[in-house]
Backbone as a chain_set.jsonl record, in Angstrom:
{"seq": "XXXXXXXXXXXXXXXXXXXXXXXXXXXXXXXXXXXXXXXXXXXXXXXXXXXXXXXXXXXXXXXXXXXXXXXXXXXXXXXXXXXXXXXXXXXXXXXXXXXXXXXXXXXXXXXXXXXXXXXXXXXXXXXXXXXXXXXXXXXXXXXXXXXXXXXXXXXXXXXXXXXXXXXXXXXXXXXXXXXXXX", "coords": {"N": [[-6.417, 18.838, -35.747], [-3.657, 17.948, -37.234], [-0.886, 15.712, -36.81], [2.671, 16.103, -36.969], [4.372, 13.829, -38.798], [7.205, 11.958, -37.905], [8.493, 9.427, -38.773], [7.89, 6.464, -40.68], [6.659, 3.05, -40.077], [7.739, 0.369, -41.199], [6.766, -2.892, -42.674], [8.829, -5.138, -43.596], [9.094, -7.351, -45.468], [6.144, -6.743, -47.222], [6.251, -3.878, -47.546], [4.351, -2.469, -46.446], [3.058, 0.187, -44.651], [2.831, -0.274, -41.253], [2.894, 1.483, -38.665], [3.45, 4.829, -37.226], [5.958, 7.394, -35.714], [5.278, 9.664, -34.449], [6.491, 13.543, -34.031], [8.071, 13.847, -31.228], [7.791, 11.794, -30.149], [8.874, 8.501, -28.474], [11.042, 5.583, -29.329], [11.845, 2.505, -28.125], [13.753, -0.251, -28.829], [13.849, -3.473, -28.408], [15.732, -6.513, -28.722], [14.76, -9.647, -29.802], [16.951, -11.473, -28.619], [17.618, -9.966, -26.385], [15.284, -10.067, -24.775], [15.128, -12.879, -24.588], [17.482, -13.328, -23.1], [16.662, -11.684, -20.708], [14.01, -13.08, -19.875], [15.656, -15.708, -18.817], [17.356, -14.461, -17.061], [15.353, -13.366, -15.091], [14.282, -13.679, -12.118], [11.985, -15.287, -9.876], [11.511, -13.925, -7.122], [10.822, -15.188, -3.905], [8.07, -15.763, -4.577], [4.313, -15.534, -4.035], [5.03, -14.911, -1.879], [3.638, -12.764, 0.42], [3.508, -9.307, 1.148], [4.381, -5.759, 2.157], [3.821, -2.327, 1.063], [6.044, -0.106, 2.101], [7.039, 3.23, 2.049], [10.067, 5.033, 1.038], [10.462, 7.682, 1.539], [9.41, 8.187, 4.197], [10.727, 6.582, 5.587], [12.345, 8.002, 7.463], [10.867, 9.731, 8.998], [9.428, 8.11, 10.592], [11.235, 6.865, 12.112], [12.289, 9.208, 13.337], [9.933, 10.009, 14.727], [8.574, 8.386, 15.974], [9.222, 6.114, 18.984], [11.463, 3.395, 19.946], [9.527, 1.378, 20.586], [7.289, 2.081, 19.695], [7.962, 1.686, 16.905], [8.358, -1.089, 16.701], [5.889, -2.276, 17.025], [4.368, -0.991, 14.814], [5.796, -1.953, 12.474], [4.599, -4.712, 13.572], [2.034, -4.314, 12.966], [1.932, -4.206, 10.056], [2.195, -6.679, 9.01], [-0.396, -7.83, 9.295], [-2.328, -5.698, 8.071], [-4.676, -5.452, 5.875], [-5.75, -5.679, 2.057], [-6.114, -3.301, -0.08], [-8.219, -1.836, 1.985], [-6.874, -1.249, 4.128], [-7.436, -1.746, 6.796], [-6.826, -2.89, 9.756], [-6.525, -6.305, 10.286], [-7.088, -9.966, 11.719], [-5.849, -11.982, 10.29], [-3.854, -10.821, 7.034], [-5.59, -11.25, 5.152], [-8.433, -10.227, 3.25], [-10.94, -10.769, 4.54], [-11.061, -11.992, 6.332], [-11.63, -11.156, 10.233], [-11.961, -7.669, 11.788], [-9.347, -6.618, 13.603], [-9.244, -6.467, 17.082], [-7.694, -3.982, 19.586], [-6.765, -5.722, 21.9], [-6.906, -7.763, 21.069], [-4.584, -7.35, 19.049], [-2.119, -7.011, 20.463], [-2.343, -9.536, 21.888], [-1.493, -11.212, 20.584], [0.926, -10.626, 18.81], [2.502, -10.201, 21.324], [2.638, -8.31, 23.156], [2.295, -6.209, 26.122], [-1.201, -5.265, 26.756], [-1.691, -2.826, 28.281], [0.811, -0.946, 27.12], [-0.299, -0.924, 24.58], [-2.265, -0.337, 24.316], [-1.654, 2.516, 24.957], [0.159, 2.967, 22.943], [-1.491, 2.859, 20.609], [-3.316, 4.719, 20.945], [-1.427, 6.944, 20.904], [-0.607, 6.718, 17.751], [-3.068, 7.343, 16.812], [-3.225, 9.901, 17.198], [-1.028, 10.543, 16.059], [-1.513, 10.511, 13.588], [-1.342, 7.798, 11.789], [-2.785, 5.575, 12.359], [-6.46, 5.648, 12.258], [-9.385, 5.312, 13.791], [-12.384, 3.853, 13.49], [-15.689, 3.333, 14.704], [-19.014, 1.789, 14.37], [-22.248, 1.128, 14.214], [-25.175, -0.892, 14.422], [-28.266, -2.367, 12.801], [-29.298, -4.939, 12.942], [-30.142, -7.797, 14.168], [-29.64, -10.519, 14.346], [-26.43, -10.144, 14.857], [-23.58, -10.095, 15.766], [-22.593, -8.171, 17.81], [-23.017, -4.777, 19.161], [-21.664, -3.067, 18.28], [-19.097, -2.271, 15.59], [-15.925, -2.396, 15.587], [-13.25, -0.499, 14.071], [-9.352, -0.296, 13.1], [-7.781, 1.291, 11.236], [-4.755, 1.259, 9.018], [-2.732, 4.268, 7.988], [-2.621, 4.675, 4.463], [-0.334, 6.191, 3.405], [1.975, 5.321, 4.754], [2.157, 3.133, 4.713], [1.016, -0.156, 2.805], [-0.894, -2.864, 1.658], [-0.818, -4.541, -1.436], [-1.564, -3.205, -4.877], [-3.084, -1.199, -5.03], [-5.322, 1.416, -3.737], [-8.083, 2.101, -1.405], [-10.522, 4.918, -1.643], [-11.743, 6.23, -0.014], [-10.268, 5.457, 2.068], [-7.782, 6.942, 1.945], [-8.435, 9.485, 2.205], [-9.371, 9.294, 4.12], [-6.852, 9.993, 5.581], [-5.692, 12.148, 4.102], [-5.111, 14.578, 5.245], [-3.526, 14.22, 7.188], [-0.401, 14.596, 7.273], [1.636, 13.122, 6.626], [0.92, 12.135, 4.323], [2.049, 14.26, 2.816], [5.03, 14.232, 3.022], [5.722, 12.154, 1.7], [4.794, 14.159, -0.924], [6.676, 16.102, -0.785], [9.644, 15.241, -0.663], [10.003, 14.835, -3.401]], "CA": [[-5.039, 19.206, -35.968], [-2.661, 16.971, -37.647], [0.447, 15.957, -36.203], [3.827, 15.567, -37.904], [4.769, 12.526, -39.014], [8.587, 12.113, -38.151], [8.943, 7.918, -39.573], [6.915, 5.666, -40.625], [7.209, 1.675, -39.4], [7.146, -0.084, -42.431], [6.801, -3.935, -42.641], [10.248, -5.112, -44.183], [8.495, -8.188, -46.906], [5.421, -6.39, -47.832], [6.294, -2.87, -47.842], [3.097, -1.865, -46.006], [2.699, 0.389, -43.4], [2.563, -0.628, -40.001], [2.404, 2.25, -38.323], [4.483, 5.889, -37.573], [6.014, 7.777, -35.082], [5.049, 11.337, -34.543], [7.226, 14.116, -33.371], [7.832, 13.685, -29.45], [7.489, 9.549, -29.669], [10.287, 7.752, -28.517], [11.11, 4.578, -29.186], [12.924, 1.533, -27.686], [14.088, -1.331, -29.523], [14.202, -4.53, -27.971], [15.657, -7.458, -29.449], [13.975, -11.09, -29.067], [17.772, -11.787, -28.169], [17.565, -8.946, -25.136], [14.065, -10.409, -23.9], [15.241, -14.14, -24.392], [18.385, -13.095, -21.965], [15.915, -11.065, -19.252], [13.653, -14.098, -18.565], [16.652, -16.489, -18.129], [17.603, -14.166, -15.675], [14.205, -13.283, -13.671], [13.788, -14.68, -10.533], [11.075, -15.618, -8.835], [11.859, -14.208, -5.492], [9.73, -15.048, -2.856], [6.961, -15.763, -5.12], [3.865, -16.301, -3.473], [4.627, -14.411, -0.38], [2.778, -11.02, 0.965], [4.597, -7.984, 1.294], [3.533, -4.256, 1.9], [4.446, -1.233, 0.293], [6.23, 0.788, 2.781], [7.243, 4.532, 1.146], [11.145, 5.381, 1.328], [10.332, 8.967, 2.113], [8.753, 8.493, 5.34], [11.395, 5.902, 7.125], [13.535, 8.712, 8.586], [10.133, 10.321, 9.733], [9.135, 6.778, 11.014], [12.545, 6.891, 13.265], [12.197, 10.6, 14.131], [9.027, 10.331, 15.722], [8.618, 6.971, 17.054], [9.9, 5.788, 20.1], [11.596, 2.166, 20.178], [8.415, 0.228, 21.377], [6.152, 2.163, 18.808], [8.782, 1.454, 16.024], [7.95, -2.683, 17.16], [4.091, -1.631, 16.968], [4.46, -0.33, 13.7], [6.466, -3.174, 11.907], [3.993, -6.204, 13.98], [0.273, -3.85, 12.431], [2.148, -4.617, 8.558], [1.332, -8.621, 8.912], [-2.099, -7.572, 9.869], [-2.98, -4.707, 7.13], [-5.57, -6.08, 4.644], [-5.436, -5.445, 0.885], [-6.877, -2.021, -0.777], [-9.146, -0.982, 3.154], [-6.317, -0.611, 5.315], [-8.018, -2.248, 7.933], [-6.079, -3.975, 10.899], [-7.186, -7.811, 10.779], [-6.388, -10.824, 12.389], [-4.908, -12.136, 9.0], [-3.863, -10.238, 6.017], [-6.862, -11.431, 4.229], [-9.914, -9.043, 3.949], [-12.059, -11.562, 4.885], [-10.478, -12.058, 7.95], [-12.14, -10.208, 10.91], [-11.279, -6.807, 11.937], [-8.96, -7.113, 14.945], [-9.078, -5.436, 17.963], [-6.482, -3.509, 20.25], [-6.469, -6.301, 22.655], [-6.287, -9.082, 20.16], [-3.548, -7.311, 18.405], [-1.445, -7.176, 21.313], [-2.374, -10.985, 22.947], [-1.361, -11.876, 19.297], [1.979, -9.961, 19.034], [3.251, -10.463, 22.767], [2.509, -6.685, 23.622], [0.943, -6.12, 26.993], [-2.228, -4.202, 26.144], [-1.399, -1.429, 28.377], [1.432, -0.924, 26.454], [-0.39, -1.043, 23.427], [-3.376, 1.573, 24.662], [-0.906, 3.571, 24.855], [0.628, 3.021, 21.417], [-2.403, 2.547, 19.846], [-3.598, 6.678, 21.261], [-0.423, 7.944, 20.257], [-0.697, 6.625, 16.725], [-3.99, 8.356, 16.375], [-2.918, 11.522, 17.63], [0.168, 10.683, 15.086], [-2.021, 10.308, 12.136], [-0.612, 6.598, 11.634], [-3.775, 4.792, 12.773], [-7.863, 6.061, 12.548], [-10.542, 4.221, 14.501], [-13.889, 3.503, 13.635], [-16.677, 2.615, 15.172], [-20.5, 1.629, 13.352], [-23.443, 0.174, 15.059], [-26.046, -2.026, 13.193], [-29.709, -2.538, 13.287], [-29.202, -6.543, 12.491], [-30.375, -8.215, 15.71], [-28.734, -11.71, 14.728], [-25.162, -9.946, 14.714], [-22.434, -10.718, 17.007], [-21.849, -7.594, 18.533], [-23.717, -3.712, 18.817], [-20.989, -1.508, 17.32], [-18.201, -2.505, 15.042], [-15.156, -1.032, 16.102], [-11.812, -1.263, 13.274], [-8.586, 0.285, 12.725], [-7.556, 1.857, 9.733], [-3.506, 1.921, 9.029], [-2.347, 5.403, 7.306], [-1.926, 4.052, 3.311], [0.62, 7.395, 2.738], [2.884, 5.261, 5.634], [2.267, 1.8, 4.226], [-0.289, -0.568, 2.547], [-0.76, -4.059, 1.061], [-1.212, -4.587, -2.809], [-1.462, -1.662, -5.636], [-4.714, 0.031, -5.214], [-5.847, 1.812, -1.999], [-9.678, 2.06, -0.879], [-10.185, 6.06, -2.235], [-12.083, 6.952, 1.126], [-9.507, 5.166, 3.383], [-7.081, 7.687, 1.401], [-9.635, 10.309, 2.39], [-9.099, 9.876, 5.902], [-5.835, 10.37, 6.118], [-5.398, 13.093, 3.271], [-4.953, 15.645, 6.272], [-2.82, 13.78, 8.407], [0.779, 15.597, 7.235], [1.978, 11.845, 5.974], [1.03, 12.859, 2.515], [3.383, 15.757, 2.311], [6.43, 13.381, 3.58], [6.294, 11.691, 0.317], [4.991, 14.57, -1.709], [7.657, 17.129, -0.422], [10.802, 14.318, -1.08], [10.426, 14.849, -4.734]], "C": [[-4.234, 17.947, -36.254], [-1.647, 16.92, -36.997], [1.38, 15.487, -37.092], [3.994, 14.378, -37.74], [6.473, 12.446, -39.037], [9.233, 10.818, -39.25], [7.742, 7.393, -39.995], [7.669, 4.039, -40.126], [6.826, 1.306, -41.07], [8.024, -1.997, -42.401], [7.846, -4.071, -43.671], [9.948, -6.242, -45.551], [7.651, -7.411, -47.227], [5.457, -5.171, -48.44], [5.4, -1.687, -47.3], [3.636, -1.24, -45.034], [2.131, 0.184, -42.423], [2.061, 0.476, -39.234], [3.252, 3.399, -38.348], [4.679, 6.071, -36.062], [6.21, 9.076, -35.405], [6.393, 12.334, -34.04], [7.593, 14.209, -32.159], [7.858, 12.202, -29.318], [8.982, 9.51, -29.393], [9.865, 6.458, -28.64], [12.026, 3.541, -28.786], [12.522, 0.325, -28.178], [14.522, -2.152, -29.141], [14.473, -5.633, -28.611], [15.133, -8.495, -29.003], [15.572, -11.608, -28.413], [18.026, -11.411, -26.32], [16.076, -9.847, -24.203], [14.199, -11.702, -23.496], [16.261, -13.979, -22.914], [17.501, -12.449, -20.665], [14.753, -12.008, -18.749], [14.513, -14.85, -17.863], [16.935, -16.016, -16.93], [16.767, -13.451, -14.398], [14.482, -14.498, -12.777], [12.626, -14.514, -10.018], [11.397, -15.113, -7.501], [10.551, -14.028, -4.911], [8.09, -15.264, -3.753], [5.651, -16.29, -4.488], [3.529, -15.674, -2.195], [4.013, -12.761, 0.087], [4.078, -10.418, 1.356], [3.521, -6.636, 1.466], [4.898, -3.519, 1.43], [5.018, -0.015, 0.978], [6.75, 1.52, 2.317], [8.747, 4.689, 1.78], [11.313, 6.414, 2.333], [9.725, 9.228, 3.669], [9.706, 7.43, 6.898], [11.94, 6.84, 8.002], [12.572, 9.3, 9.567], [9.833, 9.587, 11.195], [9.57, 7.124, 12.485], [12.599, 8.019, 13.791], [11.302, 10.254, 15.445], [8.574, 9.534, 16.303], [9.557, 6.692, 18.337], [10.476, 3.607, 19.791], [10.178, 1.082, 20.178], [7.286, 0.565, 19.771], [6.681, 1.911, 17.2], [8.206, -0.442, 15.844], [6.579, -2.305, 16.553], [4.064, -1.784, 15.339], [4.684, -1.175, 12.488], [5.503, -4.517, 12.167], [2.751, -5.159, 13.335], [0.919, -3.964, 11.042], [1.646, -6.263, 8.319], [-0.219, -8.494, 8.961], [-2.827, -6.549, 8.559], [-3.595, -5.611, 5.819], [-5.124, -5.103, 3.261], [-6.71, -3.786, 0.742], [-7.825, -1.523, 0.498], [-8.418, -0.685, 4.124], [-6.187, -1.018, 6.331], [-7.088, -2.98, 8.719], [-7.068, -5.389, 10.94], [-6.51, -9.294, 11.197], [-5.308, -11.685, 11.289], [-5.235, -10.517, 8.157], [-5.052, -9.836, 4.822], [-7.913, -10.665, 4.286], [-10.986, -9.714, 3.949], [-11.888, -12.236, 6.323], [-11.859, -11.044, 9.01], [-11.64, -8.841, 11.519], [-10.443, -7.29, 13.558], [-8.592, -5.68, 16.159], [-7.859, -5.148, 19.089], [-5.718, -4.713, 21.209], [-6.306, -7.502, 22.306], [-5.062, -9.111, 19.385], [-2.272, -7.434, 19.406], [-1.097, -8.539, 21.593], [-1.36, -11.089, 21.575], [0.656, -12.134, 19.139], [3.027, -9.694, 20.143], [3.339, -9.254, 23.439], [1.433, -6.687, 24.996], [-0.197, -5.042, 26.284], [-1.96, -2.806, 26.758], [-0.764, -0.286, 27.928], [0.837, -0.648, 24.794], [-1.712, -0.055, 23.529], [-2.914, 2.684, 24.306], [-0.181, 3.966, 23.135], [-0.512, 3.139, 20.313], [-3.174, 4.421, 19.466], [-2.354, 7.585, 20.504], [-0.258, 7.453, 18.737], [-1.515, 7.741, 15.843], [-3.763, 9.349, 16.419], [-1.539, 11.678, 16.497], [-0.284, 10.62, 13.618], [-1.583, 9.13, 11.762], [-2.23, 5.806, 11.804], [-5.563, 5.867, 12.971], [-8.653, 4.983, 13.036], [-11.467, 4.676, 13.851], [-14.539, 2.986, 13.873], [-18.521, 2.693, 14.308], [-21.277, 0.914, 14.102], [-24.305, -0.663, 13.85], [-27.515, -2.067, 13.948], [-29.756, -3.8, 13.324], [-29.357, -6.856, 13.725], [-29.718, -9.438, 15.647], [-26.704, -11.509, 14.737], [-24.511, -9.915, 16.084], [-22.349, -9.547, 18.303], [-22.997, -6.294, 17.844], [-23.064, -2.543, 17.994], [-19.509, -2.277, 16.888], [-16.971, -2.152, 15.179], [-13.794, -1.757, 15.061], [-11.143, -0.09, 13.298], [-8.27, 0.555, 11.375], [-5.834, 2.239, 9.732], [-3.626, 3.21, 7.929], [-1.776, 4.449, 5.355], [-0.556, 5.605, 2.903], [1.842, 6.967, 4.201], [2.972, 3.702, 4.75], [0.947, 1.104, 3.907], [0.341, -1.93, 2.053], [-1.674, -3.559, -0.222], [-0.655, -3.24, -3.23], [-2.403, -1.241, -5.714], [-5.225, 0.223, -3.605], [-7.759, 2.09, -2.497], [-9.677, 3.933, -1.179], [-10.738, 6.629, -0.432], [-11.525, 6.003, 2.366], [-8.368, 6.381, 2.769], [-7.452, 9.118, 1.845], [-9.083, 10.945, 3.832], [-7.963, 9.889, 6.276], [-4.743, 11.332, 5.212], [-4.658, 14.573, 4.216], [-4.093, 15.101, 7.253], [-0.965, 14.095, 8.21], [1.974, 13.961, 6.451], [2.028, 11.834, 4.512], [2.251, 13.511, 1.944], [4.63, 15.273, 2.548], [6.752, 12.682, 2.173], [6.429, 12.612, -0.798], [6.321, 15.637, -1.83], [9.063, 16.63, -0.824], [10.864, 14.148, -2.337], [11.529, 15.902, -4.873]], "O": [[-4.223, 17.004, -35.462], [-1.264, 17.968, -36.476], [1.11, 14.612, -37.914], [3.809, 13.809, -36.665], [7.059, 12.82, -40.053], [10.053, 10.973, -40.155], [6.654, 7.869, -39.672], [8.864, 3.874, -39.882], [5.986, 1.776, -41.839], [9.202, -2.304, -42.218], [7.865, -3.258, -44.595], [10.538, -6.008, -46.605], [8.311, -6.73, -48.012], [4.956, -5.008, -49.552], [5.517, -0.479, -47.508], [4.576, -1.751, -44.426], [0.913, 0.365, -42.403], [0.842, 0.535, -39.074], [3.988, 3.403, -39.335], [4.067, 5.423, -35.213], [6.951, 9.582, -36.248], [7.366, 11.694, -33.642], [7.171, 15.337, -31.905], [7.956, 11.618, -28.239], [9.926, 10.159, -29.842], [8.763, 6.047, -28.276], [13.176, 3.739, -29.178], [11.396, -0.166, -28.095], [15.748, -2.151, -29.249], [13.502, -6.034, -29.252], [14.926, -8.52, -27.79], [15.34, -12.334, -27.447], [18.401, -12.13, -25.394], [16.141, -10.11, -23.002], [13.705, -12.057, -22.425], [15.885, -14.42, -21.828], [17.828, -12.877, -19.558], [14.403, -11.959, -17.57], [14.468, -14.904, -16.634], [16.88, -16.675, -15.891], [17.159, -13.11, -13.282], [14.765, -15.695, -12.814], [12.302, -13.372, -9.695], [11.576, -15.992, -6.658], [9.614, -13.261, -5.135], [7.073, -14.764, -3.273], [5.666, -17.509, -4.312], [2.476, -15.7, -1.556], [4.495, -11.734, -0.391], [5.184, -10.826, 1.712], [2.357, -6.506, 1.089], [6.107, -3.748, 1.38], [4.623, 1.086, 0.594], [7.544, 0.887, 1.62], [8.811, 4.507, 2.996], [11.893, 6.374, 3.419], [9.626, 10.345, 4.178], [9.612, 7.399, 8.125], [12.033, 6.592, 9.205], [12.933, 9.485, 10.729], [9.898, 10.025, 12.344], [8.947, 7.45, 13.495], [13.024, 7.981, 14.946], [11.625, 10.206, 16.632], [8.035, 9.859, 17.361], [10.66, 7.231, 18.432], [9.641, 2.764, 19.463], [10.196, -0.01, 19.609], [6.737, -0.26, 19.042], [5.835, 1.943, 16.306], [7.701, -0.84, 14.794], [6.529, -2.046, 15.35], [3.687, -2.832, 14.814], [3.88, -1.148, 11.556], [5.472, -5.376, 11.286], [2.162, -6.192, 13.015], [-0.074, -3.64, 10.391], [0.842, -6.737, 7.516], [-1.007, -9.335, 8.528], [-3.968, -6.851, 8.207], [-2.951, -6.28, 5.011], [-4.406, -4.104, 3.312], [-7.735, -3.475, 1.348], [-8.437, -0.534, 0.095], [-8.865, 0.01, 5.036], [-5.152, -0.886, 6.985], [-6.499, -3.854, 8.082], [-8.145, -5.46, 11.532], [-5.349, -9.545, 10.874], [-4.133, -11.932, 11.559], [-6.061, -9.618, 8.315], [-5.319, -8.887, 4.085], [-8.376, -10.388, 5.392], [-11.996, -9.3, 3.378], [-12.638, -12.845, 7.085], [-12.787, -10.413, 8.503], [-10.472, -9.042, 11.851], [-10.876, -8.09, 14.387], [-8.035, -4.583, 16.116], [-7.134, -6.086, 19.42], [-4.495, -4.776, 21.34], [-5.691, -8.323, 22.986], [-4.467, -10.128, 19.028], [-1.34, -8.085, 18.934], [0.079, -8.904, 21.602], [-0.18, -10.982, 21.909], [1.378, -13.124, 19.262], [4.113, -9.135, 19.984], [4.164, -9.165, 24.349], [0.245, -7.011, 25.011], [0.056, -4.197, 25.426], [-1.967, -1.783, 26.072], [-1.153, 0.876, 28.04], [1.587, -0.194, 23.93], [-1.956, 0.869, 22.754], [-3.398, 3.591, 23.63], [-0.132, 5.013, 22.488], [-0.245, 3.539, 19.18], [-3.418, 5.039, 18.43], [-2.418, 8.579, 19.78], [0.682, 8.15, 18.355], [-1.215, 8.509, 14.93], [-4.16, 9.995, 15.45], [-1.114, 12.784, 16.164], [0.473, 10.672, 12.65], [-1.064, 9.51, 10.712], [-2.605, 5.525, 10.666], [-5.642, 6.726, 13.849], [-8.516, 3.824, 12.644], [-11.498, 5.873, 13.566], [-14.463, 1.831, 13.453], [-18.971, 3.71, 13.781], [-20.782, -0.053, 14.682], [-23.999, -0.913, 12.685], [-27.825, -1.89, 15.126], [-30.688, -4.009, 14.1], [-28.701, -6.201, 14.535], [-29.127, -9.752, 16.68], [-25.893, -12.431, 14.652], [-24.989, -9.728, 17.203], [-22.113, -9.852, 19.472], [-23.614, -6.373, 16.782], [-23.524, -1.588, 17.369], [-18.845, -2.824, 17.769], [-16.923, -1.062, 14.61], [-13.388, -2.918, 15.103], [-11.711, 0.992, 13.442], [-8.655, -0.185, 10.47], [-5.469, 3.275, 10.288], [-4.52, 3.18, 7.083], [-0.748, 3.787, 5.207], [-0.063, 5.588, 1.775], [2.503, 7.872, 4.71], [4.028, 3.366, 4.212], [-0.099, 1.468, 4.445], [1.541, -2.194, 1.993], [-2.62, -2.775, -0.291], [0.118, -2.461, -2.673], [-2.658, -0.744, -6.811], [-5.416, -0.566, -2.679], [-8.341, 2.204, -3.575], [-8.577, 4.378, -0.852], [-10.017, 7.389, 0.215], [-12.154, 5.816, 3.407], [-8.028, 6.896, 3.834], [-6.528, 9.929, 1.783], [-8.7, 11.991, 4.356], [-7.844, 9.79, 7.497], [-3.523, 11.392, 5.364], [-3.835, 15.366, 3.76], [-4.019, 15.755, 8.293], [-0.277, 13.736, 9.165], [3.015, 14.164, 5.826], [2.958, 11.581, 3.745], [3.047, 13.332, 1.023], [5.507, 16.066, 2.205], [7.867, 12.68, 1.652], [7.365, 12.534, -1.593], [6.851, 15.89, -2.912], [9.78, 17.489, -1.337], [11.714, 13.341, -2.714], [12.062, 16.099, -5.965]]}, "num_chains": 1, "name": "protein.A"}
């Protein structure tokens, strides 16, 4: 099926065709004047520094259903969230090690009891999944792996999520907070 041809582009010395635009195209016309003026005025902000991607649609939830302390919690596990797995680690970096409840706390100035507690009511909030993995490797540090997983449909680092960290928290009602706010 052909499609209409509404213009054609046509090179202004040769006469040739460049190319067309069909019925439905739009186009926007930028001048080199317009593009020269929009680097001058980029900025650099913060260039350099990490950030996550926390979703508009879900602060008021955030503040609904948090309590003060788990609001703190919540804000100190964003420094910690690795790129595209989610994962809670002692840095940002995903080469970091995963970090555990009682390291995230010492870390953060949170007693741990305090943070047991926050840490259970996350899970039960869909905000946070645990996992644990064992290993057959006999020169490895430790018998079972144990990591956190933040919710990416609450917040994440970078632009691409891990598809089966997305997975596990497809069911956790976090989803529908952003999709429902359209």
């Amino acid at each position: 099926m052909e499609k209409d041809v509404g213009a054609y582009l046509v090179d202004a010395e040769t006469g040739e065709i460049t190319g067309e635009l069909n019925e439905g195209d739009r186009l926007k016309i930028i001048r080199s004047e317009s593009i020269e003026h929009l680097r001058r005025e980029e900025l650099k902000f913060n260039k350099g520094k990490s950030f996550v991607k926390l979703y508009d649609e879900v602060i008021p939830y955030l503040v609904d259903y948090l309590n003060g302390t788990e609001l703190k919690f919540i804000l100190s596990m964003a420094q910690h969230v690795s790129y595209k797995d989610c994962v809670l680690r002692r840095t940002n970096n995903n080469l970091s090690d995963p970090i555990s409840a009682a390291e995230f706390c010492e870390i953060n100035g949170f007693s741990y009891n305090t943070g047991k507690k926050v840490f259970n009511s996350f899970k039960k909030k869909g905000i946070l999944a645990y996992v644990e993995t064992g290993t057959i490797l006999k020169d490895y540090k430790g018998n079972i792996d144990k990591i956190y997983l933040v919710n990416p449909y609450i917040y994440f680092r970078g632009h691409e999520i891990n598809e089966t960290v997305k997975t596990v928290f497809d069911k956790s009602g976090w989803k529908e907070k952003i999709i429902d706010s359209k």
